[in-house]
DSSP file (Angstrom, degrees, kcal/mol; ACC not computed):
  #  RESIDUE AA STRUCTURE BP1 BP2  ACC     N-H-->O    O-->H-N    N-H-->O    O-->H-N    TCO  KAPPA ALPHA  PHI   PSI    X-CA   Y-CA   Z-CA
    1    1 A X              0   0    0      0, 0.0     2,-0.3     0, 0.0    30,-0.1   0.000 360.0 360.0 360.0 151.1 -205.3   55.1  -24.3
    2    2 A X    >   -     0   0    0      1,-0.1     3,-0.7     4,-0.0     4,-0.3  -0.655 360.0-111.0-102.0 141.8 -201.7   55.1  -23.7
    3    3 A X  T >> S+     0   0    0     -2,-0.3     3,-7.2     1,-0.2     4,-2.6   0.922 116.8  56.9 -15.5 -76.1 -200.0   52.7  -21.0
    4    4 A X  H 3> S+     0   0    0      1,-0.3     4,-3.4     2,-0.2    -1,-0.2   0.860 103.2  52.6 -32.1 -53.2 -199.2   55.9  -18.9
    5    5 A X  H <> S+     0   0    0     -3,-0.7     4,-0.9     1,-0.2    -1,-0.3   0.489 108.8  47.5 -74.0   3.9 -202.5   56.8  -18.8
    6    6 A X  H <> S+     0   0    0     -3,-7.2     4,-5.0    -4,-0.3    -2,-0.2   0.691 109.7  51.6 -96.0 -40.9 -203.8   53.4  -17.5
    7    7 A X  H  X S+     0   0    0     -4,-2.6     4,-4.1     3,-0.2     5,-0.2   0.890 110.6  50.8 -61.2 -41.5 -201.3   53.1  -14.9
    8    8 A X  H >X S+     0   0    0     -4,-3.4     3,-1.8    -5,-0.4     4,-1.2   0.952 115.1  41.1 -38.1 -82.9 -202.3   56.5  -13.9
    9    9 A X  H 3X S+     0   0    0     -4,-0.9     4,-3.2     1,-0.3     5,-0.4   0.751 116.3  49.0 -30.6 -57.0 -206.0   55.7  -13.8
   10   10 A X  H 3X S+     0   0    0     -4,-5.0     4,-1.8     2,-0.2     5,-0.4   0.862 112.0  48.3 -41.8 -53.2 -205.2   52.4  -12.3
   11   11 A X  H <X S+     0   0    0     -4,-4.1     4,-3.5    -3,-1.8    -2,-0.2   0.952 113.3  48.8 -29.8 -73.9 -202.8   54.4   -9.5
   12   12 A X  H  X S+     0   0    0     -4,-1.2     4,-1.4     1,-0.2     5,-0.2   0.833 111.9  55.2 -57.3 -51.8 -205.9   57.1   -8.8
   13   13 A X  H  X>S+     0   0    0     -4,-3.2     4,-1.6    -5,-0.4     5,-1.0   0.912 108.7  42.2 -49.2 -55.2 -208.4   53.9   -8.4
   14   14 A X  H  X5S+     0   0    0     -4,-1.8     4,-1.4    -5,-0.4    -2,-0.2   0.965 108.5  57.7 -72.5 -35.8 -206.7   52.2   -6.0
   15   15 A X  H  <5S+     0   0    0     -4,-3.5    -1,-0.2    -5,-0.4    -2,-0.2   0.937 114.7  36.7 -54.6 -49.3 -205.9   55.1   -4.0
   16   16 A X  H  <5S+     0   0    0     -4,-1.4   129,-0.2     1,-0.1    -2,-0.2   0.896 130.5  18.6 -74.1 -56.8 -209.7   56.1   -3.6
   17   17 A X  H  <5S+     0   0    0     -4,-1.6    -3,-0.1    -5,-0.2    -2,-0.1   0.378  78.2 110.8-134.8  15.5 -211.2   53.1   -3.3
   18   18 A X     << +     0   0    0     -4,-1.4     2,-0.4    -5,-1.0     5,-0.1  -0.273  43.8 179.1 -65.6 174.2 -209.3   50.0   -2.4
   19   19 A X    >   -     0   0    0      3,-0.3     3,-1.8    -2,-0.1     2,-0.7  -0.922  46.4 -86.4-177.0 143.1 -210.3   48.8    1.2
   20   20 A X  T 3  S+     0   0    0     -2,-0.4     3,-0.1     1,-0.2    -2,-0.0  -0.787 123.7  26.0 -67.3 107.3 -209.3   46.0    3.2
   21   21 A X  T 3  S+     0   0    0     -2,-0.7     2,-0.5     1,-0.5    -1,-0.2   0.258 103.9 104.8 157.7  36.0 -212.0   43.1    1.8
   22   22 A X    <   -     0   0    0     -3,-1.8    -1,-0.5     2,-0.0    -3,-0.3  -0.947  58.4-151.4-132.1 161.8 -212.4   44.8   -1.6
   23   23 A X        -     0   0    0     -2,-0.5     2,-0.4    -3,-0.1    45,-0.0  -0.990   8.3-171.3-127.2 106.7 -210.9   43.7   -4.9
   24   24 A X        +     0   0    0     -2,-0.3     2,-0.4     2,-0.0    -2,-0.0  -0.856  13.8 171.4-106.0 140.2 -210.1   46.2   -7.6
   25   25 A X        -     0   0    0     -2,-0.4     2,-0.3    41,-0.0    45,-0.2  -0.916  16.1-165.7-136.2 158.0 -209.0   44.0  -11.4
   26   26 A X        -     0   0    0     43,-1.1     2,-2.6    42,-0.4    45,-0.5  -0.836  26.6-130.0-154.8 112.2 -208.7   46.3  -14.0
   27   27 A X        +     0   0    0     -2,-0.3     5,-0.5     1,-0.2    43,-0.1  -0.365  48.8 146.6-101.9  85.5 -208.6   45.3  -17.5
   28   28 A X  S >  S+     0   0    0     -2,-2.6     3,-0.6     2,-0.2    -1,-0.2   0.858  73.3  61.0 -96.7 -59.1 -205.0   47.5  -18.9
   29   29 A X  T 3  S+     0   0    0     -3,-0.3     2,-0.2     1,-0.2    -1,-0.1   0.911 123.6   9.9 -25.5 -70.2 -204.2   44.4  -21.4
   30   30 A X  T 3  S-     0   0    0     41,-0.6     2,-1.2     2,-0.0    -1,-0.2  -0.538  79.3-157.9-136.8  99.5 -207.1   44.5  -23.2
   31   31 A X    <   -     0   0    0     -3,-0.6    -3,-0.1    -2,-0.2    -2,-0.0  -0.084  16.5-145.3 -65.3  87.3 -209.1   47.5  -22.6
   32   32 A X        +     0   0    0     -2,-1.2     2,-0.2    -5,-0.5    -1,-0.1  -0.075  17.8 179.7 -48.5 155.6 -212.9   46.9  -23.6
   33   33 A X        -     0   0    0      2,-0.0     2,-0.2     0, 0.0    -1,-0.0  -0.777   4.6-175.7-152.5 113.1 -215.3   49.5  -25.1
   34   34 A X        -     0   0    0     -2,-0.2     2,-0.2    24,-0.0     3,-0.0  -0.868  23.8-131.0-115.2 160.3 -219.0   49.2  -26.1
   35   35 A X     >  -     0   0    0     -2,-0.2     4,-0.9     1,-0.1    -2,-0.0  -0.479  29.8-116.2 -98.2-175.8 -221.2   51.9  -27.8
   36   36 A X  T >4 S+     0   0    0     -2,-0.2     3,-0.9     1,-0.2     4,-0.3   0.930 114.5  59.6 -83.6 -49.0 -224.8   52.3  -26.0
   37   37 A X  G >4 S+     0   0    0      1,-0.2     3,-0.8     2,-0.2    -1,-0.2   0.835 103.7  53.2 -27.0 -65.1 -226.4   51.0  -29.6
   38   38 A X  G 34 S+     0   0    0      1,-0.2    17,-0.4     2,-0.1     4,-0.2   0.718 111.8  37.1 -45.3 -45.9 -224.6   48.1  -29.2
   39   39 A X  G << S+     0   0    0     -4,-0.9    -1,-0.2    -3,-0.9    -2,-0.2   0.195 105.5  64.3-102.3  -2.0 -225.7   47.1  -25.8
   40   40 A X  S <  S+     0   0    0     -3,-0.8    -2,-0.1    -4,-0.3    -3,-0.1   0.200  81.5  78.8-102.1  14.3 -229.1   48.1  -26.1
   41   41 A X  S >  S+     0   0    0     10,-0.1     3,-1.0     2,-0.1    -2,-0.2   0.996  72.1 118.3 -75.4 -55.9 -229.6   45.1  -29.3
   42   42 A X  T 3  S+     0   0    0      1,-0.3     3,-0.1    -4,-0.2    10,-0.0   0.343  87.5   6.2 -88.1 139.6 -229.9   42.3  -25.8
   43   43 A X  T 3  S+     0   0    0      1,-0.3     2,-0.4     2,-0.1    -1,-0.3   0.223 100.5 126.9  76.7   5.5 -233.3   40.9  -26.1
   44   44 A X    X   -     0   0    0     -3,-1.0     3,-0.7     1,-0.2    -1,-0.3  -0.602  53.2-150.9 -96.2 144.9 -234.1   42.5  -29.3
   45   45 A X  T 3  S+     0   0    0     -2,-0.4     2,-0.4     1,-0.2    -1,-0.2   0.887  94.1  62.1 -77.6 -42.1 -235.4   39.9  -32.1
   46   46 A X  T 3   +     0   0    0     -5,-0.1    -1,-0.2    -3,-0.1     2,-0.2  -0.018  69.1 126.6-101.4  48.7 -233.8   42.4  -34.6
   47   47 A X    <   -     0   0    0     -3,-0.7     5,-0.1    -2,-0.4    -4,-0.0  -0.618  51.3-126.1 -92.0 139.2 -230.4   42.5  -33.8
   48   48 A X        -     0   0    0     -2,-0.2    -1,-0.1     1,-0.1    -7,-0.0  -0.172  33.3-100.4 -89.3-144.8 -227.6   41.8  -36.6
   49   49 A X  S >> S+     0   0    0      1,-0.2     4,-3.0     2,-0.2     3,-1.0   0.796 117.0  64.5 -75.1 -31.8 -225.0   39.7  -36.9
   50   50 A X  H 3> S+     0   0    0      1,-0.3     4,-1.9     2,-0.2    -1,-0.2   0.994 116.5  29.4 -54.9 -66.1 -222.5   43.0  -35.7
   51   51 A X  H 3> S+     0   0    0      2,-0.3     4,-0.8     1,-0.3    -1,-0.3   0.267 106.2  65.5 -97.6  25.7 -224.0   43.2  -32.5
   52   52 A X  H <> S+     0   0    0     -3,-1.0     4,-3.3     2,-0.2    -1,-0.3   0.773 111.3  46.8 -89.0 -58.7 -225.1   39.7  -31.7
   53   53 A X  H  X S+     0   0    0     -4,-3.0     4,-1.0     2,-0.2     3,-0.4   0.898 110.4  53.5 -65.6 -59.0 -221.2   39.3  -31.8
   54   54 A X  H >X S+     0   0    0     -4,-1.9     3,-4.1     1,-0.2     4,-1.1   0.915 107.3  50.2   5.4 -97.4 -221.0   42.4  -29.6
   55   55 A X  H 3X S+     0   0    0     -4,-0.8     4,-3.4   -17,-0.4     5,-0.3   0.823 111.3  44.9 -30.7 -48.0 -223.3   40.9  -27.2
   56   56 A X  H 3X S+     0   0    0     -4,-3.3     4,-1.0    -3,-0.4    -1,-0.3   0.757 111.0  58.8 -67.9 -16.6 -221.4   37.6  -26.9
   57   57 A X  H <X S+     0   0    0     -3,-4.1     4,-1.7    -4,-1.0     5,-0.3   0.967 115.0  35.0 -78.0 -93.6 -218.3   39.7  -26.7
   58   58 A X  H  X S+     0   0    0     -4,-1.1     4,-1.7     1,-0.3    -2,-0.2   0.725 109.7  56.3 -40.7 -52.0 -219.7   41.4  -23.7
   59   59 A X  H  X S+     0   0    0     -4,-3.4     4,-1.6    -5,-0.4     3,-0.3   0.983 110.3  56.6 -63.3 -50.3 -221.6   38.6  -22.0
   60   60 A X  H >X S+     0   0    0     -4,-1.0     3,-1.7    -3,-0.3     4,-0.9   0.938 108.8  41.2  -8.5 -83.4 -217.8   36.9  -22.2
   61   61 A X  H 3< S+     0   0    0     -4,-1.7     3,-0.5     1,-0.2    -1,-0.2   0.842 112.8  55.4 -63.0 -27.4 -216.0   39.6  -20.4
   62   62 A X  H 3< S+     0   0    0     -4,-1.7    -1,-0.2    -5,-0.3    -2,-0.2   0.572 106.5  50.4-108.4   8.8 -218.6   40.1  -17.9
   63   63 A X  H << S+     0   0    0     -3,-1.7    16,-4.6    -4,-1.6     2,-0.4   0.458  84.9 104.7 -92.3  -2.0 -218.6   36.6  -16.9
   64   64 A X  B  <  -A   78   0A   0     -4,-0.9     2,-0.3    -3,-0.5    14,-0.2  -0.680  67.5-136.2 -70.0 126.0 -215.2   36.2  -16.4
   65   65 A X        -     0   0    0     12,-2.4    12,-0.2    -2,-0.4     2,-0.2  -0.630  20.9-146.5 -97.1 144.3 -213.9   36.1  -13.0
   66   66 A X        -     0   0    0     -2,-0.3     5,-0.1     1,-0.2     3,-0.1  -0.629  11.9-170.1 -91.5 156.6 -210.4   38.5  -12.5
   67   67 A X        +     0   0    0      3,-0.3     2,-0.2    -2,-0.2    -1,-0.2   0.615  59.9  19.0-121.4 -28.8 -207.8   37.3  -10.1
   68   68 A X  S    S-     0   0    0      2,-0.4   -42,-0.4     4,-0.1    -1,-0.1  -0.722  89.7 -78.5-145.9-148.6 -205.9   39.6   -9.9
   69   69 A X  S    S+     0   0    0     -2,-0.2   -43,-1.1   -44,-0.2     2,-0.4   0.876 117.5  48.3 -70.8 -10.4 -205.0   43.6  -10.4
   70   70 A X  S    S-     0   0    0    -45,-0.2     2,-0.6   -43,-0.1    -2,-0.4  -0.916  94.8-140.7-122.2 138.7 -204.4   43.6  -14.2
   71   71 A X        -     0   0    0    -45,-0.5   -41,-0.6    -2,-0.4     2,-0.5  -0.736  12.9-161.4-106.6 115.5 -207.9   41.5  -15.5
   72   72 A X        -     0   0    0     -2,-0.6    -4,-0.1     1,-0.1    -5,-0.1  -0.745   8.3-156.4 -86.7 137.6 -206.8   38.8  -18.7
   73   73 A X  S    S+     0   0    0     -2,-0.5    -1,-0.1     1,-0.1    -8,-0.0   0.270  88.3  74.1 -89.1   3.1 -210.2   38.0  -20.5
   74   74 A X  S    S+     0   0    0      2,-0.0    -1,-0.1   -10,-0.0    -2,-0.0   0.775  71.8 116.7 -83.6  -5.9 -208.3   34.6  -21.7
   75   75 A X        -     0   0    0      1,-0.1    -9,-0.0   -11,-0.1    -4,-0.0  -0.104  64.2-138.7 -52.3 169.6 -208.6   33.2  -18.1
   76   76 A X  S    S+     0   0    0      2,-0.0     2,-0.4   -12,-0.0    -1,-0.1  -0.506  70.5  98.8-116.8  64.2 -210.9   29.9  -17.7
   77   77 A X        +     0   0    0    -12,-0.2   -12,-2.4     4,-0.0     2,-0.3  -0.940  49.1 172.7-130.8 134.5 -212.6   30.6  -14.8
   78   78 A X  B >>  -A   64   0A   0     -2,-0.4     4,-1.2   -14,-0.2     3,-0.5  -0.704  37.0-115.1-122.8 173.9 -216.0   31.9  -15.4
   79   79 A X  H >> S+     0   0    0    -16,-4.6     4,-2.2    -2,-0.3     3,-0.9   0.933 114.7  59.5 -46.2 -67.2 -218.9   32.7  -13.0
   80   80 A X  H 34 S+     0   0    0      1,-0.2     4,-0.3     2,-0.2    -1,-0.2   0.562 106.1  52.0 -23.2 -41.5 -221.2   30.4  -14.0
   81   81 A X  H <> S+     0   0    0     -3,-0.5     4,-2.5     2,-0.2    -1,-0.2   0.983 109.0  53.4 -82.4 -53.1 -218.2   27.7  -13.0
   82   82 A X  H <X S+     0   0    0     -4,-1.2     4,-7.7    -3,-0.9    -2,-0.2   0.893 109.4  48.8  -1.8 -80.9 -218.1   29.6   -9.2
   83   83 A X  H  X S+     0   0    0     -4,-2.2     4,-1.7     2,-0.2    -1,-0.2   0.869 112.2  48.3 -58.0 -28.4 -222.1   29.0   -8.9
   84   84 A X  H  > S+     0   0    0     -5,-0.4     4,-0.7    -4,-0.3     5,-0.2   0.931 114.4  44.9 -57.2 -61.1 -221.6   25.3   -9.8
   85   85 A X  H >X>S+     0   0    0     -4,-2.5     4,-2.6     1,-0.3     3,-1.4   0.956 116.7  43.2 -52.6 -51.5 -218.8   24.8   -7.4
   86   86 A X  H >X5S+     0   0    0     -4,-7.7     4,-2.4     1,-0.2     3,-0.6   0.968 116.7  49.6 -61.1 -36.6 -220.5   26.7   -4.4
   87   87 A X  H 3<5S+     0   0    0     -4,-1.7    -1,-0.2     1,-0.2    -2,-0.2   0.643 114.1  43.3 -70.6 -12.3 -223.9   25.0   -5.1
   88   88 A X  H <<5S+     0   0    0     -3,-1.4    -1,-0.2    -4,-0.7    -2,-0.1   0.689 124.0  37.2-100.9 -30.4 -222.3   21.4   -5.3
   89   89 A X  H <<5S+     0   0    0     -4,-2.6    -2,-0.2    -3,-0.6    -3,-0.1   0.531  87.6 113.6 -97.1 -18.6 -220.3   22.0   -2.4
   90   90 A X     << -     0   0    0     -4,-2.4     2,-0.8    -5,-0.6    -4,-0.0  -0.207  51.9-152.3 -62.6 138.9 -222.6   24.0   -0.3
   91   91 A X        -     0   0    0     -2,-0.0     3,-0.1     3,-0.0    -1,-0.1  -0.914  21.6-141.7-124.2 108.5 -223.8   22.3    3.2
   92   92 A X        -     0   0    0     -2,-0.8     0, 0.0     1,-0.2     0, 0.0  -0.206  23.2 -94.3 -57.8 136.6 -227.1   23.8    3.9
   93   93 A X        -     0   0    0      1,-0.2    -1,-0.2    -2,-0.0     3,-0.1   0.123  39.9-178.7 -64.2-153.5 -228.0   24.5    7.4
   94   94 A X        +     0   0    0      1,-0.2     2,-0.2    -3,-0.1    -1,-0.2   0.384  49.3  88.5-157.5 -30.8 -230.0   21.8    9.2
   95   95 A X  S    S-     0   0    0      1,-0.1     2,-0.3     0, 0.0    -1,-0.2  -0.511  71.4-121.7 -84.5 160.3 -230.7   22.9   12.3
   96   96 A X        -     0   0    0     -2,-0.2    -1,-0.1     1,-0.1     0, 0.0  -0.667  32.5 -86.4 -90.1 153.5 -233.8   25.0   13.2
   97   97 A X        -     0   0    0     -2,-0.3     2,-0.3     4,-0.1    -1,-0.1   0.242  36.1-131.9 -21.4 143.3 -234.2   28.6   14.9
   98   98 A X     >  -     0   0    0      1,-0.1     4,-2.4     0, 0.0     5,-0.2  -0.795  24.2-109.2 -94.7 165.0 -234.3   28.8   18.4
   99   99 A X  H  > S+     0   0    0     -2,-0.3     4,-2.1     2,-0.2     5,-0.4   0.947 125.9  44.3 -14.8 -78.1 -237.1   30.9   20.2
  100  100 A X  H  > S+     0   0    0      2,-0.2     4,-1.2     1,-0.2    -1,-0.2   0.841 112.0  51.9 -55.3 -36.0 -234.4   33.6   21.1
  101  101 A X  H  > S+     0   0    0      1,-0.2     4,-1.7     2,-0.2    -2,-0.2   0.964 113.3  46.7 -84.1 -33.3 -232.8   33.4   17.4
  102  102 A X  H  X S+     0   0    0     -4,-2.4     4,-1.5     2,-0.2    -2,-0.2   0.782 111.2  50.5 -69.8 -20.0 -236.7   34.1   15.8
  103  103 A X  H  X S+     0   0    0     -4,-2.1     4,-2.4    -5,-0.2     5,-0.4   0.867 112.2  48.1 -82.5 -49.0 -237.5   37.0   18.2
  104  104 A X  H  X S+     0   0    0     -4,-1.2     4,-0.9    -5,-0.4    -2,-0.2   0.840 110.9  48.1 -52.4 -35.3 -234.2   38.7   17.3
  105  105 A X  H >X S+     0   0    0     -4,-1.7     4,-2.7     2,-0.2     3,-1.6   0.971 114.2  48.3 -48.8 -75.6 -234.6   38.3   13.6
  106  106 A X  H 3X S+     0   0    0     -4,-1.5     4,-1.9     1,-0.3    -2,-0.2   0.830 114.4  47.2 -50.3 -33.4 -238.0   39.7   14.0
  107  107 A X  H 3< S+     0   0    0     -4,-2.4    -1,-0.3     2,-0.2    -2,-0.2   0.725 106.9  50.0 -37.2 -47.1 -236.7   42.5   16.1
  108  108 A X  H XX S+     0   0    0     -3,-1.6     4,-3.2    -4,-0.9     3,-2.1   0.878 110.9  59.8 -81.2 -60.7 -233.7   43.6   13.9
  109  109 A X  H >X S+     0   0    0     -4,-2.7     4,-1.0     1,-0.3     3,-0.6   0.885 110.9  42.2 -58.3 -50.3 -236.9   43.6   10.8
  110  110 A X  H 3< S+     0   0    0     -4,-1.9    -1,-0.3    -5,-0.3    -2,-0.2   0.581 109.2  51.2 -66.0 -16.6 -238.6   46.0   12.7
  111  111 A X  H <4 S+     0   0    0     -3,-2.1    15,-0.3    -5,-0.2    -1,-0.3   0.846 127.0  24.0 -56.8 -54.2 -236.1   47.9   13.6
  112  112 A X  H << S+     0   0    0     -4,-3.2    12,-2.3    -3,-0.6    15,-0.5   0.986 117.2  56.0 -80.2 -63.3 -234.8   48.2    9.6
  113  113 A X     <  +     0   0    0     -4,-1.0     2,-0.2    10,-0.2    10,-0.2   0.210  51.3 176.0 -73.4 171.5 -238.0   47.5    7.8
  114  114 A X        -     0   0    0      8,-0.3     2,-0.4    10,-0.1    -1,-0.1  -0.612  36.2-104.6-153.1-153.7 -241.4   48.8    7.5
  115  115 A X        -     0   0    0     -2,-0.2     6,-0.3     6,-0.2     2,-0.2  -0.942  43.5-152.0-101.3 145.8 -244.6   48.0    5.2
  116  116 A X    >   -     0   0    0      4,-2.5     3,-1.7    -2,-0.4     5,-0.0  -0.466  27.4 -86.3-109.9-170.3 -244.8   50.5    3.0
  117  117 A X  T 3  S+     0   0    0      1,-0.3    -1,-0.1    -2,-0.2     4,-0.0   0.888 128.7  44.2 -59.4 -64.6 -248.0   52.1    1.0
  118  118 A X  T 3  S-     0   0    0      1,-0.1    -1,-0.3    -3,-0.1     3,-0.1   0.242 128.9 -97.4-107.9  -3.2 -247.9   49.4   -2.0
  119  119 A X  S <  S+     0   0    0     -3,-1.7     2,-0.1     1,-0.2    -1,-0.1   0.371  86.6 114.3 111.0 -29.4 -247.4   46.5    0.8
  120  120 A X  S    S-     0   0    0     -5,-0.1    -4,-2.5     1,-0.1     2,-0.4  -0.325  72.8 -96.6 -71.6 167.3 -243.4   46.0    0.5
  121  121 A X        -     0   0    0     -6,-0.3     2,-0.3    -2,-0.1    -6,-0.2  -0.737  41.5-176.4 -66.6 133.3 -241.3   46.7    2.8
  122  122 A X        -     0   0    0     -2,-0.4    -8,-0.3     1,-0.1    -3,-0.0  -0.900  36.8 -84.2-171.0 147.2 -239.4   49.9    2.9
  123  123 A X        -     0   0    0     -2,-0.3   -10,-0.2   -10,-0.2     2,-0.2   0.146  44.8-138.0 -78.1 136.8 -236.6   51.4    5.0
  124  124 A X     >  -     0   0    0    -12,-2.3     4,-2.3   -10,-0.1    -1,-0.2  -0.458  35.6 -85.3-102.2-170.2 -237.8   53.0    8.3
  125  125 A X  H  > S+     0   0    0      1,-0.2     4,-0.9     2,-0.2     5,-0.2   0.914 125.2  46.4 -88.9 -13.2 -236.6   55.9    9.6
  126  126 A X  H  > S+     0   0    0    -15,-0.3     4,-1.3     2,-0.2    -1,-0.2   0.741 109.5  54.9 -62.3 -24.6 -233.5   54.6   11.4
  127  127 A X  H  > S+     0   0    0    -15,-0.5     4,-2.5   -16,-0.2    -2,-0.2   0.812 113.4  49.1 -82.0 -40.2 -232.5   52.6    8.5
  128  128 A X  H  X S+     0   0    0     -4,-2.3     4,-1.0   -16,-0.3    -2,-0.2   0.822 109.0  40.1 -65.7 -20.4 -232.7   55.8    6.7
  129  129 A X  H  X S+     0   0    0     -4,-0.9     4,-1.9     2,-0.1    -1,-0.3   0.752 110.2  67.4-102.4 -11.5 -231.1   58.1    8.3
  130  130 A X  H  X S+     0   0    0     -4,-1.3     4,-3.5    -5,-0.2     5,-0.4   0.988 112.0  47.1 -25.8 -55.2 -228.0   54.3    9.0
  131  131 A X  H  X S+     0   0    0     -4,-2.5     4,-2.7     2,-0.2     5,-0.3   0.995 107.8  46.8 -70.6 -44.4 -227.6   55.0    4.8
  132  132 A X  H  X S+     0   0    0     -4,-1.0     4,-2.8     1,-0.2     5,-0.4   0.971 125.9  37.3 -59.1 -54.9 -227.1   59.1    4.7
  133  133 A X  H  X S+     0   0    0     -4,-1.9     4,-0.6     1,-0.2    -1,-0.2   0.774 119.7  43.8 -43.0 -47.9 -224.5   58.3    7.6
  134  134 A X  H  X S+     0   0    0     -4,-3.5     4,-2.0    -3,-0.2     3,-0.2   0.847 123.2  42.6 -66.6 -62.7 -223.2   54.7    5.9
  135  135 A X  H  X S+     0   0    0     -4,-2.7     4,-1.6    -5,-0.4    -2,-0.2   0.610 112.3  49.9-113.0 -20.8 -223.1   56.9    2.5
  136  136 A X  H  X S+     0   0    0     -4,-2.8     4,-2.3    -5,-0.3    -1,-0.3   0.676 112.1  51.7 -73.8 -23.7 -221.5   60.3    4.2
  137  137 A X  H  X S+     0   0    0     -4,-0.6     4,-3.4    -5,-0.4    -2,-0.2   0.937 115.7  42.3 -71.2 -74.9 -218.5   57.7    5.9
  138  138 A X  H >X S+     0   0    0     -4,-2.0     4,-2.2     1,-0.3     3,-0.6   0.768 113.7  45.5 -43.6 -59.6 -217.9   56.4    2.3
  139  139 A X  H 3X S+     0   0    0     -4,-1.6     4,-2.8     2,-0.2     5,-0.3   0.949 122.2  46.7 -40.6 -53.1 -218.1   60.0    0.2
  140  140 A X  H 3X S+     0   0    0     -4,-2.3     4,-1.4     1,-0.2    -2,-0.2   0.857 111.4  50.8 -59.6 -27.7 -215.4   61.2    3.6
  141  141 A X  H XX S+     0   0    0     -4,-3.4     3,-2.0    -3,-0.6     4,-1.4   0.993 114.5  41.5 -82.1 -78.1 -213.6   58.3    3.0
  142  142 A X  H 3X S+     0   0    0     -4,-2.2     4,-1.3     1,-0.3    -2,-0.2   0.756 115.3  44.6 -24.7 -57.0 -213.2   58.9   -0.7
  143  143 A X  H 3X S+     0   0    0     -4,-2.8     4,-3.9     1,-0.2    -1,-0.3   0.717  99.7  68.5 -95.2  -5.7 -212.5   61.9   -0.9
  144  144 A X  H <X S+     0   0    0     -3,-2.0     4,-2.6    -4,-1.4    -1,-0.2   0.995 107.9  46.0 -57.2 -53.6 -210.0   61.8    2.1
  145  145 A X  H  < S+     0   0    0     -4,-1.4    -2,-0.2     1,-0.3    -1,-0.2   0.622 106.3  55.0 -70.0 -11.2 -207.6   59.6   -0.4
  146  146 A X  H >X S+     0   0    0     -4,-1.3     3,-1.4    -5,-0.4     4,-0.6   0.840 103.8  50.2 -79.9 -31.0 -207.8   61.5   -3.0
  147  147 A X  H >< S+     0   0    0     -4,-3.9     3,-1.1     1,-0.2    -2,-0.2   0.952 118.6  44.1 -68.6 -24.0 -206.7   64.6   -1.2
  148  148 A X  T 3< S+     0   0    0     -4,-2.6    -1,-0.2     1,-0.2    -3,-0.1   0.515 108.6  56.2 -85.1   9.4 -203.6   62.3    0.0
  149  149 A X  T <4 S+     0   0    0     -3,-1.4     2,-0.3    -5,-0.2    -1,-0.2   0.610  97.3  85.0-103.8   3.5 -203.2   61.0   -3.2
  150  150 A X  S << S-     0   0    0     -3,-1.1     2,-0.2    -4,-0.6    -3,-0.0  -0.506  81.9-120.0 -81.5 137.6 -202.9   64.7   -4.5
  151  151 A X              0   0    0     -2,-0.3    -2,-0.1     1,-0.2    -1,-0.0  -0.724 360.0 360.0 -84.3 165.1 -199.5   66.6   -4.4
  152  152 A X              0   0    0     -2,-0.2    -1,-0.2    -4,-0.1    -4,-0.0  -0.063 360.0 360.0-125.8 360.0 -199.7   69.8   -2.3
């Protein structure tokens, strides 16, 4: 793909679906590609050598954390490095619930949740019809910036 046509894409991306607390990296340097073959060797005892290196290829890039819009795969900062730091650093709460903070929890789950036939928990019908609403906002929302990212 040609520069032009990345910058497009990139352009057309950002338009539609940046948001204030989302993060779009896009990787326009070196643009990855796996076939479906490739990426369906993980776990398999009879994978060759091609797509064992595939697979390490791929587990790579998709542990890399991007900083910023155009996504280097040379960075050194990797996920794996992320989870150390928050887990090493994290200060766990300590205090316990109050009365009033366990009824409200339990409140809000009965509100969202339900038991379902098989015993889990599953979505009631206010949480259900929260997502068609939650998931019609998002579609309106898309497709409102694409029509202003169209010329008229």
């Amino acid at each position: 793909m040609d520069a032009l046509a990345h910058l497009a894409l990139m352009t057309k991306a950002k338009l539609v679906f940046e948001n204030p607390g989302t993060f779009l990296s896009f990787p326009a340097l070196s643009p990855v590609s796996y076939q479906a073959t490739d990426l369906n060797s993980f776990g398999s005892s009879t994978a060759t050598a091609a797509q064992l290196q595939v697979l390490s290829e791929f587990s790579r890039v998709m542990n890399s954390c991007p900083f910023g819009t155009i996504f280097s795969m040379e960075g050194d900062t990797y996920l794996w490095d992320v989870y150390r730091h928050v887990l090493a650093t994290a200060i766990l709460a300590s205090e316990a619930a109050t009365a009033e903070d366990t009824a409200a929890y339990n409140d809000a789950v009965a509100l969202l949740t339900t038991k379902g036939p098989d015993g889990l928990p599953a979505d009631t019908a206010v949480m259900t019809a929260y997502k068609q609403y939650r998931d019609a906002y998002f579609s309106g929302t898309e497709e409102n910036k694409a029509q202003q990212s169209t010329p008229t």
